[in-house]
C-alpha positions as CSV (number, residue, x, y, z in Angstrom):
1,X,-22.1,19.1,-3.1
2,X,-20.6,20.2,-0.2
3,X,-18.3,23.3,-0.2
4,X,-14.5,22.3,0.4
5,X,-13.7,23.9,3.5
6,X,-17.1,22.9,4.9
7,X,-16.5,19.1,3.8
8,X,-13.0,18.9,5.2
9,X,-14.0,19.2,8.7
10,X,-15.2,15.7,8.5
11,X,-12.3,14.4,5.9
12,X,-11.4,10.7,7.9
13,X,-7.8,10.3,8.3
14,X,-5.8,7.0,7.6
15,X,-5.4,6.7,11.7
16,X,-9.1,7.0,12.2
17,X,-9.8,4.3,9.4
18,X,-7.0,2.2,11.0
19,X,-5.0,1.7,7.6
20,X,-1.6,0.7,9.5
21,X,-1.1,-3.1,10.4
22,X,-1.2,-3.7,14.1
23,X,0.5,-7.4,14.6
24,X,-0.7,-7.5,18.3
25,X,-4.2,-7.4,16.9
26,X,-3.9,-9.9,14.6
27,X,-3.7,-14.1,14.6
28,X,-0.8,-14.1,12.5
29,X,-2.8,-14.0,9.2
30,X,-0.2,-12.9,6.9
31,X,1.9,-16.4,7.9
32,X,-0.9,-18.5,7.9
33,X,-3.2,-17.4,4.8
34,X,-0.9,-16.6,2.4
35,X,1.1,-19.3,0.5
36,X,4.5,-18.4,-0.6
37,X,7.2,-20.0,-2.8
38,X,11.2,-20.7,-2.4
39,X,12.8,-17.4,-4.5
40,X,14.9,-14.8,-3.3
41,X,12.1,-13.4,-1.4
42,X,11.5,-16.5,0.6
43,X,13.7,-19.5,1.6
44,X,10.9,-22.3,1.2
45,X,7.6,-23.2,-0.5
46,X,4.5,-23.0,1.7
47,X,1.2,-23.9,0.8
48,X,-2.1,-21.5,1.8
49,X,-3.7,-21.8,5.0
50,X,-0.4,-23.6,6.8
51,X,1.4,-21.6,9.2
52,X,4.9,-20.7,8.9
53,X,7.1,-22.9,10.7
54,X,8.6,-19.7,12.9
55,X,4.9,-18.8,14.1
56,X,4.6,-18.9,17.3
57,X,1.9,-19.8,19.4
58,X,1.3,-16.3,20.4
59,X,1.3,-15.6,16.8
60,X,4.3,-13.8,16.6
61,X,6.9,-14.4,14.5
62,X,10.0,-15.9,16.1
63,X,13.0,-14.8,13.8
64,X,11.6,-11.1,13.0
65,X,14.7,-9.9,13.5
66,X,16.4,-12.2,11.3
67,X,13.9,-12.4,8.6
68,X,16.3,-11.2,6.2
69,X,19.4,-13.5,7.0
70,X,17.3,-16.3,7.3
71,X,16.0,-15.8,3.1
72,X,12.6,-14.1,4.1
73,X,12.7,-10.9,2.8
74,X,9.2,-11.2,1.1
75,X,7.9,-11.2,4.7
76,X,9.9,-7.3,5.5
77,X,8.1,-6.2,2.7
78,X,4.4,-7.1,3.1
79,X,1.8,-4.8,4.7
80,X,-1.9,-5.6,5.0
81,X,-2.8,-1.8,5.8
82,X,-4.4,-3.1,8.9
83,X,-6.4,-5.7,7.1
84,X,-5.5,-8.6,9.7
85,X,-6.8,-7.2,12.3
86,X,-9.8,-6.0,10.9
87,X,-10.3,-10.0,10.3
88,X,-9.0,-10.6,13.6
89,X,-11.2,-8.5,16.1
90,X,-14.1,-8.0,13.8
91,X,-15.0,-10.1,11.6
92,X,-14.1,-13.3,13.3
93,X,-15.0,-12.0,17.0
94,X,-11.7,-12.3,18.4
95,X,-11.6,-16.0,18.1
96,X,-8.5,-17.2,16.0
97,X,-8.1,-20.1,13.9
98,X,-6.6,-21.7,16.6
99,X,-9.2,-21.1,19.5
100,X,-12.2,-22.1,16.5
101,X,-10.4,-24.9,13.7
102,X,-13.9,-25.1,12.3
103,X,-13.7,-21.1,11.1
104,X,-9.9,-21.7,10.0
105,X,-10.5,-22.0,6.1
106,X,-13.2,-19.8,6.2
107,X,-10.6,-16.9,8.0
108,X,-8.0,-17.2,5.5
109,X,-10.2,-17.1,2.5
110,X,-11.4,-13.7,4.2
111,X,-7.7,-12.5,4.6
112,X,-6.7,-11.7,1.3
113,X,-10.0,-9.8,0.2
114,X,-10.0,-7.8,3.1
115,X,-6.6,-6.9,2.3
116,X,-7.5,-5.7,-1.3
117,X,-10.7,-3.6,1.0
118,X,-8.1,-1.8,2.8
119,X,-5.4,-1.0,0.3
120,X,-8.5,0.5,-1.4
121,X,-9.2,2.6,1.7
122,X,-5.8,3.8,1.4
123,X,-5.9,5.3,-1.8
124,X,-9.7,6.7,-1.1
125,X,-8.4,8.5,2.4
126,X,-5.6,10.1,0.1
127,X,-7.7,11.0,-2.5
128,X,-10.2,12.9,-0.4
129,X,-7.2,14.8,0.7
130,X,-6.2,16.3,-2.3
131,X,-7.4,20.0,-2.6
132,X,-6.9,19.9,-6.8
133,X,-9.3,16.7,-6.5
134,X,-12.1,18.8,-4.9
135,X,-15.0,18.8,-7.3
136,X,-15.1,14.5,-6.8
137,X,-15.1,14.7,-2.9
138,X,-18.7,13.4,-2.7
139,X,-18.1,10.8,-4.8
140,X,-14.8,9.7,-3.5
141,X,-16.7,9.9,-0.2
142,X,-19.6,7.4,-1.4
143,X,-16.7,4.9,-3.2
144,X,-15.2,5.5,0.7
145,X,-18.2,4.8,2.2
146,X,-19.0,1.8,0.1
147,X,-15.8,0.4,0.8
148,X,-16.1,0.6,4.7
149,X,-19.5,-1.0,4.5
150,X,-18.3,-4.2,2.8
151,X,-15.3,-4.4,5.6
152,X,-18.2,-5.2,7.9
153,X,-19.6,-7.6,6.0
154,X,-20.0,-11.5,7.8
155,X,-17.3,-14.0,6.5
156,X,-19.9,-15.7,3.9
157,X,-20.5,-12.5,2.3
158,X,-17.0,-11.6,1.9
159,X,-16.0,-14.4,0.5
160,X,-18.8,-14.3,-2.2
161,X,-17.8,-10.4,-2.7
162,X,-16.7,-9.6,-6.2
163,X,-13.7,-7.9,-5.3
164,X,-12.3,-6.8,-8.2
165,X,-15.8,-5.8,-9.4
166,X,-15.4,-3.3,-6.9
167,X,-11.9,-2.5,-7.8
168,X,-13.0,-1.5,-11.3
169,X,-15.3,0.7,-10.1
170,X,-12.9,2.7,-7.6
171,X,-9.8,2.6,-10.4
172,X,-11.6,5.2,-12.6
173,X,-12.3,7.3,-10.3
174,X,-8.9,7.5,-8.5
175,X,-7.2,8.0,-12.3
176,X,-9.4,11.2,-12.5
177,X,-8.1,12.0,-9.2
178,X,-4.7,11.4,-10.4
179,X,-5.1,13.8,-13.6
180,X,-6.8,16.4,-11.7
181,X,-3.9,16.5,-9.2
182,X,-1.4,16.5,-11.7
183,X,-2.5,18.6,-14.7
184,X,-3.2,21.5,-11.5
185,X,0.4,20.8,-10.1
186,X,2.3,21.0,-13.2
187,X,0.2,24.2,-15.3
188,X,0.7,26.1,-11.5
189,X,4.6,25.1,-11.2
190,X,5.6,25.5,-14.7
191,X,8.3,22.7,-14.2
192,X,9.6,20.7,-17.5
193,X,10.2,17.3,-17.1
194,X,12.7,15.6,-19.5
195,X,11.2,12.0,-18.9
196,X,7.4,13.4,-18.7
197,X,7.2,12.3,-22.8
198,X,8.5,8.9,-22.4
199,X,6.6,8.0,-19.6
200,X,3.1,6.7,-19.0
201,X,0.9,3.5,-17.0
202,X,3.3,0.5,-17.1
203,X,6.6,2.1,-18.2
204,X,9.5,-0.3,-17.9
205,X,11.8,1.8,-16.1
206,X,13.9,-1.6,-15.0
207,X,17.4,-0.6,-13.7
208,X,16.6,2.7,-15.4
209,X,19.2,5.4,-14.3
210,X,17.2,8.5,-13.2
211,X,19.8,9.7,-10.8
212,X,18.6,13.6,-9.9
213,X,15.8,13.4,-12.7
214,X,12.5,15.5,-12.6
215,X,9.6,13.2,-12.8
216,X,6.9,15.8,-10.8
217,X,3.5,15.1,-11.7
218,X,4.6,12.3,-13.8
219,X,2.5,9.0,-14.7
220,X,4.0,6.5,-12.8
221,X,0.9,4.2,-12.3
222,X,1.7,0.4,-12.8
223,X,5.8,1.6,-13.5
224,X,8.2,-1.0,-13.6
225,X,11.1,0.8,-11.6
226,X,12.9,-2.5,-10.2
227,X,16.5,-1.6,-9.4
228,X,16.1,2.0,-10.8
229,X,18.3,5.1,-9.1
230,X,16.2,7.4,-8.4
231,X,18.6,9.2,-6.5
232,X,17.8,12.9,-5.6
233,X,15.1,12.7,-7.9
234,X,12.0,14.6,-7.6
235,X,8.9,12.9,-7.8
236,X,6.5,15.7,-6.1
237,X,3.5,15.3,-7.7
238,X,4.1,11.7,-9.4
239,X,1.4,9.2,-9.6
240,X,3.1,6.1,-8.5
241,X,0.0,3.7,-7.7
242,X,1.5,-0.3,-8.5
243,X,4.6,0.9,-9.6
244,X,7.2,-1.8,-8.5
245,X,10.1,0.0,-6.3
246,X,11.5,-3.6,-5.6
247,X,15.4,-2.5,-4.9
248,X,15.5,1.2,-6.4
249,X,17.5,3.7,-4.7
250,X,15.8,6.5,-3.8
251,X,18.3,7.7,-1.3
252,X,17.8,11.5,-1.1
253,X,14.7,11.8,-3.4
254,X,11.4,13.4,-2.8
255,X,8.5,11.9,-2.5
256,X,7.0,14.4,0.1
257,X,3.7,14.8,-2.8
258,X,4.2,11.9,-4.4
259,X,0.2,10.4,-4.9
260,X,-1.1,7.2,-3.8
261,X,2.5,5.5,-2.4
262,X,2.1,3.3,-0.3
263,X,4.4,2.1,2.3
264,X,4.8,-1.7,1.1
265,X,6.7,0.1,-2.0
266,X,8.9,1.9,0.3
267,X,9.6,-1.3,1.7
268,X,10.6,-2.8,-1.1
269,X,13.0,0.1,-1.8
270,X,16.4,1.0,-1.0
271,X,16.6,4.7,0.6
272,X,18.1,6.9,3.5
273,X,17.2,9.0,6.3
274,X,17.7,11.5,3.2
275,X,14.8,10.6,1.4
276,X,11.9,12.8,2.1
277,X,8.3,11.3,2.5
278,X,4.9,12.1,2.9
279,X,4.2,12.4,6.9
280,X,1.6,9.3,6.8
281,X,5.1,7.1,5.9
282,X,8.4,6.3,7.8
283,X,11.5,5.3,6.6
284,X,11.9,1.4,6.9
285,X,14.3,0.6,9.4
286,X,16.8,-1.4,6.7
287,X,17.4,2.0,5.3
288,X,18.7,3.5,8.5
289,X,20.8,0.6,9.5
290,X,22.5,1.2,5.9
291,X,23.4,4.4,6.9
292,X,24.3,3.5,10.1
């Protein structure tokens, strides 16, 4: 095994791997591939592989700026972690579904597992990050590695991949990540946590009022935290992989340490310019036009 300072000279970053969704890159795949139903997230039904109706032919969306006000607010929240144009420039050549009608199904059946590929690179480009996490560098680097080789795989292949195979395999290894991380963090900092007893993987924390409450290092995995204030709380430290922000207020919290967020969840949040986050994350731009 490589020696830490020796094997972080070579650590990718989340801007080398391309984790971040570029729309110019992509052929609309989000609004295409992904079917969608009428709920207070969307204001219509819409089957898989048809476009939206306010795609454009350049394969931008024509009401982004009113995607809110016009019942879309599923569409704000989504983020592909630069799967689209993966799909887009890669693995389909730069041809869209458009330019090639013959490849259309075959694109959009690609979409979605690509997508899971890259949120997986997310959490893998984090992990290797993490000093605490040290001693499993080489083999987050292989499950990295491994990961990046089936992004490059041809269309058939993808869609034959067992992707949640290959989800199974990476879980276990980011959970020892997680413990690693957090057992260090909270024996070093000495910090109680009131809530640290009551929580654990899929707490239902819904509407829960955690307004300034200390949840570093806490197990936040899979957390059900709809519509919680977490105002000014403190979640250095907290493992919040899956856990379900949709409308909590975590204006003025800290989530500078936080492990494994992701920025679909902040998304799906309500915050402010206050709210402090981890430098690979910005602030959506609905919470500074609240503050505004």
């Amino acid at each position: 095994m490589l020696h830490h300072q020796e094997y972080s000279k070579s650590v990718p970053t989340r801007s080398t791997l391309n984790l971040k969704a570029d729309c110019e890159r992509c052929f609309g795949l989000c609004c295409v591939a992904l079917p969608y139903s009428a709920s207070a997230d969307f204001a219509t039904d819409k089957d898989a592989g048809v476009p939206c109706s306010h795609l454009q032919t350049n394969f931008r969306c024509g009401v982004h700026d009113r995607l809110k006000q016009l019942g879309y607010r599923g569409c704000t929240v989504y983020d592909c972690f630069g799967a689209g144009q993966q799909v887009s420039q890669n693995t389909f050549n730069e041809q869209s579904w458009r330019q090639t009608p013959e490849t259309a199904k075959q694109m959009f059946e690609v979409f979605p597992i690509m997508r899971q590929l890259y949120e997986m690179l997310w959490y893998l480009s984090e992990a290797l990050t993490l000093e605490p996490a040290c001693s499993l560098h080489t083999d987050i680097q292989i499950a990295l590695d491994e990961t990046m080789h089936l992004t490059n795989l041809d269309p058939d292949s993808l869609i034959q991949l067992d992707v949640a195979a290959h989800r199974a395999h990476i879980n276990p290894l980011l959970l020892q990540v997680s413990e690693l991380v957090r057992n260090e963090g909270s024996g070093r900092d000495k910090v109680p946590s009131l809530h640290r007893k009551t929580l654990g993987r899929g707490a239902d924390l819904i509407g829960a009022k955690l307004k300034g409450a200390n949840l570093r290092y806490a197990n936040l995995r899979g957390a059900y935290l709809i519509a919680a204030d977490l105002r000014d709380a403190d979640l250095r430290g907290a493992d919040v992989i899956g856990a379900d922000f949709r409308d909590a207020d975590l204006s003025g919290a800290d989530l500078t340490e936080s492990i494994f967020l992701t920025q679909l969840q902040l998304n799906a949040a309500k915050g402010s310019e206050s709210t402090k986050l981890p430098p690979s994350l910005v602030h959506p731009m609905h919470w500074i036009v609240n503050c505004s």
